[in-house]
Structure formats: structure tokens, C-alpha cells
C-alpha positions in Angstrom: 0.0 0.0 0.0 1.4 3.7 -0.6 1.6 5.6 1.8 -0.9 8.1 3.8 -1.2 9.4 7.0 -3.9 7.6 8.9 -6.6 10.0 10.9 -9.0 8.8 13.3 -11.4 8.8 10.5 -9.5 6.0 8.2 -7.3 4.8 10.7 -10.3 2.2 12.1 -11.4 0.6 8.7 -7.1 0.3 7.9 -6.2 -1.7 10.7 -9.4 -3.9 10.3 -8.4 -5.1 7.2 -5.0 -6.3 9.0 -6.1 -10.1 9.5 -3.7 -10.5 12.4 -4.9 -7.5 14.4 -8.9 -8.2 13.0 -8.4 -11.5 14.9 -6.5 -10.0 17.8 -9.2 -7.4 18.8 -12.5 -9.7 17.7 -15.9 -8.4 17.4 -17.2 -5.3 19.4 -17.1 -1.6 20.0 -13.7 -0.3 18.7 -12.6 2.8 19.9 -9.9 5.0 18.9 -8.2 8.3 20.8 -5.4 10.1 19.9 -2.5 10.0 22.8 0.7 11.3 21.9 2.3 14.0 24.0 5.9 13.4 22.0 7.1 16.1 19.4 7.6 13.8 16.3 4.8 10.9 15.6 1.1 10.1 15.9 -0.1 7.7 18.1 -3.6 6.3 18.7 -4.7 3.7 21.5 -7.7 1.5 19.7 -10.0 -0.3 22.4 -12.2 -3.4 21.9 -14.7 -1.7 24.3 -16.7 -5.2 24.4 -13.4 -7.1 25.8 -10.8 -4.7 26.7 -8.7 -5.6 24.5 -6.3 -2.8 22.9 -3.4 -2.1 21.3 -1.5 1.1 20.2 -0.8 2.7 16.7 2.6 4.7 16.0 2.8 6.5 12.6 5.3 8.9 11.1 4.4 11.7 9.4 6.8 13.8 7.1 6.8 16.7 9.0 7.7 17.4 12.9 4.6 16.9 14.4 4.7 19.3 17.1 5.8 22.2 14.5 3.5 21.4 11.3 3.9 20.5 7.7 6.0 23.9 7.7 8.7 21.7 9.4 9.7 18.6 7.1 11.0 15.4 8.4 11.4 12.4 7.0 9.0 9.7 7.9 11.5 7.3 7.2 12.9 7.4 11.7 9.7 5.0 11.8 11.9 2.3 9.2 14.6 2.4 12.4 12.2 2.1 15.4 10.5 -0.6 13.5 13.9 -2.2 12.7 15.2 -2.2 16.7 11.9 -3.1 18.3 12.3 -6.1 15.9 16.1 -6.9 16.7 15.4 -6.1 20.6 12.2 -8.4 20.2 14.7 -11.0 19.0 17.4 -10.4 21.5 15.1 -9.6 24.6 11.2 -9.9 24.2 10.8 -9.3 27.8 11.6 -5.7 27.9 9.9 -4.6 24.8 6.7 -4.1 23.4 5.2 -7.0 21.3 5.1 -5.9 17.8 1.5 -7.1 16.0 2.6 -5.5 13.0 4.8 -3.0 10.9 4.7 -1.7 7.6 7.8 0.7 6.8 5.6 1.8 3.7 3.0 2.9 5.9 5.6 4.4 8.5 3.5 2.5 11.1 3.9 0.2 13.5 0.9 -1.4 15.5 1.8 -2.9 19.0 1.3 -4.1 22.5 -0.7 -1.7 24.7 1.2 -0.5 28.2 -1.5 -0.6 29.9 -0.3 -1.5 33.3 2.6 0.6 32.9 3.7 4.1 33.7 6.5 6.6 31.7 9.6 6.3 34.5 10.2 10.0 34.5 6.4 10.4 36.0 7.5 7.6 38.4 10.7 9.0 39.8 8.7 12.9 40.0 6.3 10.5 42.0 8.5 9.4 44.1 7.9 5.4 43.2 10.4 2.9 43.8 11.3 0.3 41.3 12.9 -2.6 42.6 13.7 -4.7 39.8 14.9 -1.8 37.4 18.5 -2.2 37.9 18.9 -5.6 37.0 15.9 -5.7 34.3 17.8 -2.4 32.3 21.1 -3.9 33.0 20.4 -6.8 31.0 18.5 -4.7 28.5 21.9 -3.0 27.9 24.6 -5.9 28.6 22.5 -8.1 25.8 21.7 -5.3 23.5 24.7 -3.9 22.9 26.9 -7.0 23.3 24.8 -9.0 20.6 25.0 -6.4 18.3 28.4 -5.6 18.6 31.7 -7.1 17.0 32.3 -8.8 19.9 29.9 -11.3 19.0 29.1 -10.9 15.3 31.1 -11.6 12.7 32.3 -9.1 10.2 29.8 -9.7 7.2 26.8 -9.2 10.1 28.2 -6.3 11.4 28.9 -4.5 8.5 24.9 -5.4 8.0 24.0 -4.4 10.6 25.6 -0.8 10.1 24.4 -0.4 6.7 20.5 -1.5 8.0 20.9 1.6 10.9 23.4 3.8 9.6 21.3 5.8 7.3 19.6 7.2 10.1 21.3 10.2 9.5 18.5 13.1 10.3 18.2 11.7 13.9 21.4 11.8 14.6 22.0 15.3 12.9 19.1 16.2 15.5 21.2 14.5 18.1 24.8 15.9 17.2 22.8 19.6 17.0 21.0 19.4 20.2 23.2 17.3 22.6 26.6 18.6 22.0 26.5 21.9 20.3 23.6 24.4 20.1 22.7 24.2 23.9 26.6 25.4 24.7 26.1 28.4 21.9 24.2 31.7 21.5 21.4 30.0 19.0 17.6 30.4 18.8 16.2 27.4 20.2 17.4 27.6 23.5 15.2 28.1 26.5 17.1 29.7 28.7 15.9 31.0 32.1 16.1 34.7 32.2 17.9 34.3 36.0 20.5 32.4 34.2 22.1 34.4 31.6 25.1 35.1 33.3 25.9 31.2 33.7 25.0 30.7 30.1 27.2 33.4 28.7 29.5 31.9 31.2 29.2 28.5 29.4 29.2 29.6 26.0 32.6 31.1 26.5 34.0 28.2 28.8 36.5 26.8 26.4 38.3 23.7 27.8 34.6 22.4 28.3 33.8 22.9 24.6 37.0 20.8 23.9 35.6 18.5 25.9 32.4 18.0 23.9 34.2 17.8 20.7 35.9 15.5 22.0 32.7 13.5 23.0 30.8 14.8 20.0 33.5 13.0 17.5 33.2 9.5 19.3 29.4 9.9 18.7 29.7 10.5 15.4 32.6 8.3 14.3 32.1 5.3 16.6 30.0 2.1 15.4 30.4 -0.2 18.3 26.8 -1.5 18.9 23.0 -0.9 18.1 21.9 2.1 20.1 18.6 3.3 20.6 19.6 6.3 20.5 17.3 8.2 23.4 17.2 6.1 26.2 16.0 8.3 28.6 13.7 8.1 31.3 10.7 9.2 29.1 11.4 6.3 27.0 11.1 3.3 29.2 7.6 2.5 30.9 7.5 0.2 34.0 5.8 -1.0 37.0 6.9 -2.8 40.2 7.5 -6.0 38.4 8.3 -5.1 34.5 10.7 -2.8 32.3 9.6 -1.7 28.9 12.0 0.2 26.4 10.0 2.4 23.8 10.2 4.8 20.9 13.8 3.7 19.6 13.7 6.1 16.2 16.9 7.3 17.0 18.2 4.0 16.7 21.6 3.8 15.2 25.0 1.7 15.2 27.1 3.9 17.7 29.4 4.1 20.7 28.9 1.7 23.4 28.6 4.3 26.3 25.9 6.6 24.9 22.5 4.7 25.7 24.2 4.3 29.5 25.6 7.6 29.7 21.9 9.0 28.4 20.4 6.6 31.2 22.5 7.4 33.8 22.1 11.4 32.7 18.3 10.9 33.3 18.5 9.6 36.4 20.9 11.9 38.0 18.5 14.8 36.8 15.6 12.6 38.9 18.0 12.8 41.7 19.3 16.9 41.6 15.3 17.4 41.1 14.4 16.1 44.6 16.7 18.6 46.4 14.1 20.8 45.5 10.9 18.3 44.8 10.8 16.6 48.2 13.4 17.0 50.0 13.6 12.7 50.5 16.9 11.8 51.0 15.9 7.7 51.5 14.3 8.5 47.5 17.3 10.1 46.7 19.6 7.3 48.1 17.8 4.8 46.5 18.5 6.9 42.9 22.0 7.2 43.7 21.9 3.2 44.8 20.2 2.1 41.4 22.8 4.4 39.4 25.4 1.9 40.9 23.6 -1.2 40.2 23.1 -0.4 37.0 26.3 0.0 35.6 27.6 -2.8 37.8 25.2 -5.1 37.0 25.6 -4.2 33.4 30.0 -4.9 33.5 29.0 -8.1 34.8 26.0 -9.6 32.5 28.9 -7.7 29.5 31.8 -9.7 30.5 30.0 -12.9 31.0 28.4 -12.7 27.7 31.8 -12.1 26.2 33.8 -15.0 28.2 30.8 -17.3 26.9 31.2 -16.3 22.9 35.4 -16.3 22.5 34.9 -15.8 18.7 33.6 -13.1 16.8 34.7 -10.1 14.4 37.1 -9.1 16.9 39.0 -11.8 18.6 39.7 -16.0 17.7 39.8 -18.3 20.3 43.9 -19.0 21.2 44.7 -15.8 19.4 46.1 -14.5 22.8 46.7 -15.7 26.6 44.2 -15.7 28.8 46.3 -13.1 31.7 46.4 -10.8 28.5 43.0 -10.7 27.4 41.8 -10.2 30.9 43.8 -7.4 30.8 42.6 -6.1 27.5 39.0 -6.2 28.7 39.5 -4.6 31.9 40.7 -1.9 30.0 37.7 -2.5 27.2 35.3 -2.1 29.7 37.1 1.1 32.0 36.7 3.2 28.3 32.8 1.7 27.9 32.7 3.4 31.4 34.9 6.3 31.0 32.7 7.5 27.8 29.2 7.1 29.5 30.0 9.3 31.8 31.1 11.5 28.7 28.1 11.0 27.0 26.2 11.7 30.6 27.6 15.1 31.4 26.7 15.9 28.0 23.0 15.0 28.2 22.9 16.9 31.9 24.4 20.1 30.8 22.1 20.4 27.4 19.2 20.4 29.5 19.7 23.2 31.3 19.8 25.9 28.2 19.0 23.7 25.6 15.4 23.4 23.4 14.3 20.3 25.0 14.6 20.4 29.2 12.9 17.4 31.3 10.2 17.8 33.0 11.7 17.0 36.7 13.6 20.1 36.5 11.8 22.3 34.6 8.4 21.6 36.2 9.4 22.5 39.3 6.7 25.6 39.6 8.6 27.6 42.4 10.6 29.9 40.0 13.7 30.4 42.4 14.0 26.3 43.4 14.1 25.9 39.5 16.7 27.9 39.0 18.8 26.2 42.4 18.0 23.0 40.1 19.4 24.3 37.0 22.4 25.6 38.6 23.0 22.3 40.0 22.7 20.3 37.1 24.6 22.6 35.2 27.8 22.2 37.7 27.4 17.9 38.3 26.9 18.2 33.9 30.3 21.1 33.4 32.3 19.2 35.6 31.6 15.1 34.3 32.3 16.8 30.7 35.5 17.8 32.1 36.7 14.9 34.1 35.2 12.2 32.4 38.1 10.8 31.7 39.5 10.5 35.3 36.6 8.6 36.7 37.3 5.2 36.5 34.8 3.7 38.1 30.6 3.8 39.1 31.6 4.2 43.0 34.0 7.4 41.9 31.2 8.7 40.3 28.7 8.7 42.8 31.3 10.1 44.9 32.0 13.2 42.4 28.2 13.7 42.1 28.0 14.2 45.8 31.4 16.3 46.3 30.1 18.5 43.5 26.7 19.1 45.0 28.2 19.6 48.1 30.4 22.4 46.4 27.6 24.0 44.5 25.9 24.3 48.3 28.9 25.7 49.9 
């Protein structure tokens, strides 16, 4: 079928003639709302109101949905998301979404409803402890990344591999503009808080931090390590108690390993600043700074043991060196994996603060002076893990920096 963008109006009598999701829904009462609150796609919830049953439709159209058809862009980020929810679906169907269906034609993908689920950043606002998030993202990250990585593929799948994401180019034009370079300039789409000029004027001028993110910004856009999704942020992973869910990967790409865990770890260090001046909980808080450190150790461990379990790949053949040796070389694998998240983390911290696109535990704080204590906060933990990234060397050093710089910024 060609392609057009599906309105409420049409959208009902389309996915009816879809046999599989005809026979998924049944007979009855169908029901369609519009629900999507993110800046690019459409996305409708369809309900069965005779059985409950419901499922979700994602569609891109060719223009930025939050701007209008004055703003093209090409539908073609729905080919990517479509691609990774089907490799992650292979790799780990436990923390995705089931797919029903997917036509990149249509730019659509038709899947599992969330029903029971709830977008993490509302969560951590909320105040909501996840017990099983550590070691459920972990794994999402150890087995993602590993499997599609050169440690475990060999060179004809990789190179495969790169040409099925790499062409994912506006995305990560989107990224390389808004992550490492027009939020630390004078530009028009910033959103900066009138009682913070003088810290971005500061910022804008600082140069050994804008050497720093070049230096980042290069290893984002020369490294092909792994399949990324590209914006793994809090807003893009819905859970409860007792599941994890990544969504929405359209930014998905072949990249370096330490972005998704630096963006990750980023998010969640913005949850935590945000409760200085949310609620004041320093158990919530703990337990933040806690799952940060499970996270990344958990993730070393699940990395390494899939590696020691496949000795041949792209990269290495089984007796090519001594075992003290290769120990060696993957300690020192592993340190830069860590050494760039946290990179890739102050990066995604800082941008937030003068950048278009803030996150809602920060910038919804209402109280006009606690937001601006916030941003000022995040804008030192961000400035100085762009600067000494390369320094911390492991997860406890960097909850220990986090705290000594906070403890600076209140001195």
C-alpha cells in the first residue's frame, strides 16, 4: 500500500483489514483516541470496548509533528524504530513491546498496549520505587549492545547491521545539533531562564569544556560499536513494580557503546538533583543514587559474562592470545565503555539546562527560584563530568564526584 497518514477517520477501517490485528481485537465496539504527547509521531490507542482488548498505533508523518507541515522530516525514523523493536524483540522480548505489526511503507507500527505501565520519568517525579529496574535495564543493555556488537558478530553481520541503521542520518544530525552543540552556543532554540544568563554566557565562552564535547561529540559521530537506541532516557522506558519496557527507539543507530548508558544514567541523575528541591527525600534520593550503581555494575557483569561465553567473533579467535592478556585487554575495554558514559552523561545533563528540549523533573518544578537552584545544579554535576570524564574510573567514583560536587555547589 502507498503511503498516507492515517486520521482517526480512516485509521479504524485500515487496521481492520489487518487479518492478524482483526483477529486479535475480535468483534465489538472499537474505539480509537489520539494520545501522543511526544514532538515527532502520531499515536492512537484502539480499544475493543466489548473485551478490553487494545493495542496502540505509532505513525510517522513527514513533517515534525509538534511544528506542522512547515517543518519537514522524514517519515522514514519509523523504518529504524520498527527495525530495533524487531532486533530487541529477538534479543530480549521481555523488555519490549510486542510488535503485531509493521509496515515501513505505511511508517507504522501497530503494538502491544502499556497498559499497566507508567513513563519512569512520572515515576521517579512521584516518588515510586522500582525494585527490579536495575537488574531488568542492565540486562537490557549488557545483551543489547553486546549481541549487536563485533564482539559477538562476525564481520559480514556487522557491516549489515551498520548499513540497515546507519542511514539514520537526520536523527542523529538532531542529536549531534542538540546534545553537544547548540545548547553550549548563542542559538535560537534555546530556552534559557532569564535568572541564568550570566551562567550561560559563562558557558558559552568556557573553552576547555567545549574541547571536551568535541571530543565527545567526534566519538558519537565516528564510533560504530553496537545498536543504540539512541534516546534512552527516562521518558522512554515504561514500567511498574514488576516489568521494564524500552520504547520509541527512532533514533536508533550503530554507535558508541557508552551513549544509551551515559543517556540513562544522565536521566537519572537529573531525577535525583530534582528532589533537592521536589521533596526533599533523602531515602528517594539514596535509592536513585543506589540504582545508578547497580546499573552500571550489573551491566559490567551480564557484558563480561556474555563475552567470556562467545570467545569468537569479528574481533578476537579463540587461542589468538593468553588468557592473563586478554583479561587485561578487557579490563581496559570495559574502564573506556565506562569512561565515555560518563562522557556522554555530562553531556545529556548540561544540554538540559539551556537547551530546546529540558525534562520535566527540572523544569516543572513551579517555584521559580527552586528551578533555577536545580538548573544551577545540574549545570555544575553536567560542566564538571564533561571535564573529568576521563578521570573517573569507576561507578563508585562517580557517585562520589556527584556528591562532592553538590556539596560544592551548596557551599
Amino acid at each position: 500500500m502507498s503511503y498516507k497518514i492515517l486520521t482517526i477517520d480512516i485509521l479504524k477501517a485500515y487496521i481492520l483489514k489487518i487479518e492478524v490485528i482483526k483477529n486479535y481485537l475480535e468483534e465489538g465496539d472499537i474505539e480509537i483516541d489520539e494520545i501522543g504527547d511526544g514532538n515527532l509521531n502520531f499515536v492512537y490507542i484502539v480499544t475493543n470496548a466489548s473485551n478490553g482488548k487494545s493495542l496502540i498505533v505509532k505513525q510517522a508523518v513527514p513533517y515534525l509533528r509538534i511544528a506542522g507541515e512547515g517543518f519537514p522530516l522524514s517519515r522514514e525514523r519509523m523504518n529504524y524504530e520498527i527495525r530495533a523493536l524487531q532486533f530487541y524483540e529477538k534479543v530480549l522480548p521481555a523488555f519490549v513491546p510486542k510488535i503485531y505489526y509493521a509496515d515501513e511503507a505505511m511508517s507504522l507500527v501497530i503494538m502491544e498496549n502499556l497498559s499497566e505501565h507508567i513513563i519512569m520519568r512520572k515515576g521517579l517525579i512521584e516518588q515510586i520505587v522500582y525494585p527490579k529496574f536495575s537488574e531488568h535495564i542492565s540486562t537490557f543493555l549488557a545483551h543489547t549492545l553486546f549481541y549487536s556488537s563485533s564482539l559477538y558478530l562476525n564481520s559480514r553481520e556487522k557491516r549489515a547491521l551498520v548499513d540497515r541503521f546507519n542511514s539514520n542520518t537526520e536523527l542523529c544530525k538532531l542529536t549531534e545539533d542538540f546534545v553537544f552543540t547548540l545548547a553550549f552556543m548563542e542559538d535560537e532554540t534555546n530556552d534559557v531562564n532569564p535568572d541564568l544568563l550570566n551562567e550561560a554566557k559563562e558557558l558559552f565562552a568556557q573553552s576547555d569544556f567545549k574541547k571536551s564535547v568535541l571530543k565527545l561529540k567526534y566519538i558519537f559521530m565516528t564510533q560504530t560499536d553496537a545498536l543504540l537506541h539512541g534516546d534512552l532516557h527516562t521518558g522512554s522506558i515504561m514500567l511498574n513494580a514488576d516489568e521494564t519496557y524500552v520504547i520509541d527507539p527512532e533514533f536508533a543507530f550503530v554507535g558508541a557503546f557508552g551513549f544509551d548508558i551515559g543517556a540513562l544514567i544522565a536521566n537519572m541523575i537529573n531525577a535525583y538533583i530534582s528532589h533537592f528541591y521536589r521533596s526533599k527525600d533523602e531515602i528517594y534520593q539514596a535509592w536513585i543514587l543506589e540504582t545508578i550503581r547497580e546499573i552500571y555494575i550489573k551491566f559490567e557483569e551480564k557484558f563480561l559474562l556474555l563475552w567470556a561465553k562467545n570467545p569468537n567473533s569479528a574481533l578476537l579467535k579463540e587461542g589468538f592470545i593468553a588468557q592473563k592478556e586478554l583479561d587485561e585487554f578487557k579490563a581496559e575495554f570495559i574502564q573506556n565503555i565506562f569512561s565515555q558514559s560518563v562522557g556522554f552523561a555530562g553531556c545529556k545533563i548540561a544540554r538540559r539546562v539551556f537547551g530546546i528540549a529540558g525534562v520535566e523533573d527540572i523544569r516543572g518544578i513551579e517555584d521559580a527560584e527552586k528551578r533555577k537552584q536545580a538548573e544551577l545544579m545540574a549545570l555544575r554535576v553536567g560542566k564538571s563530568l564533561i571535564l573529568n570524564y576521563e578521570n573517573i574510573k569507576n561507578v563508585d567514583d562517580l557517585v562520589d564526584f556527584i556528591l562532592s560536587n553538590i556539596e560544592l555547589y551548596k557551599n
